[in-house]
N, C-alpha and C positions, 0 to 999 in steps of 0.2 A: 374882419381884420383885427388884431392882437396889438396891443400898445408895443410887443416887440418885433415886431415886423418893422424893416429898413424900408425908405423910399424906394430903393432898389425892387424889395421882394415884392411890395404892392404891385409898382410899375410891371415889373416881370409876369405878375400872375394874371393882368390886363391885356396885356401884349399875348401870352401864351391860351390865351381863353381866346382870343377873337380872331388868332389863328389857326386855331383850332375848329372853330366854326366855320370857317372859310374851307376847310379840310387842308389845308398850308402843313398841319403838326398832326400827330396822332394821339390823339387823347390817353391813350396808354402810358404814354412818355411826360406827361403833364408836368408831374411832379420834379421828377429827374430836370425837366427843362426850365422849369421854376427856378430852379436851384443853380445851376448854370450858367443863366443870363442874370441873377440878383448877383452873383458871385463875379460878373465879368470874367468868365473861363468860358465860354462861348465864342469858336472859332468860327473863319468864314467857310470851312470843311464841315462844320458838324452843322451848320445852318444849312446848306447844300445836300447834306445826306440825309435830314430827318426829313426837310423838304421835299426830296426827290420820292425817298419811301412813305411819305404820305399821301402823294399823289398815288404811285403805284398802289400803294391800298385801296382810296377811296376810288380807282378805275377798274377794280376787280369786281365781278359779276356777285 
């Protein structure tokens, strides 16, 4: 962590890492989603769609 990192981004990047383990996010989108959820521009549609397609990824052969 960076002394200019918000409580926000910390939190964010905690939250987006362990679900991302859970396979909940797609580790591709990390960054984008970081930035997102620190920003409070994170709707209940884009948490519904990266969710749904991350499922659909990690159930692909």
């Amino acid at each position: 962590m960076t002394e200019l990192e918000t409580p926000s981004s910390q939190l964010a990047k905690i939250l987006v890492d362990r679900l991302i383990e859970k396979k909940l996010l797609r580790a591709d989108k990390r960054e984008q989603l970081v930035t997102k959820i620190a920003a409070g521009t994170m709707k209940g549609e884009d948490w519904k769609l990266d969710i749904e397609l991350a499922i659909a990824k990690s159930e692909q052969p």
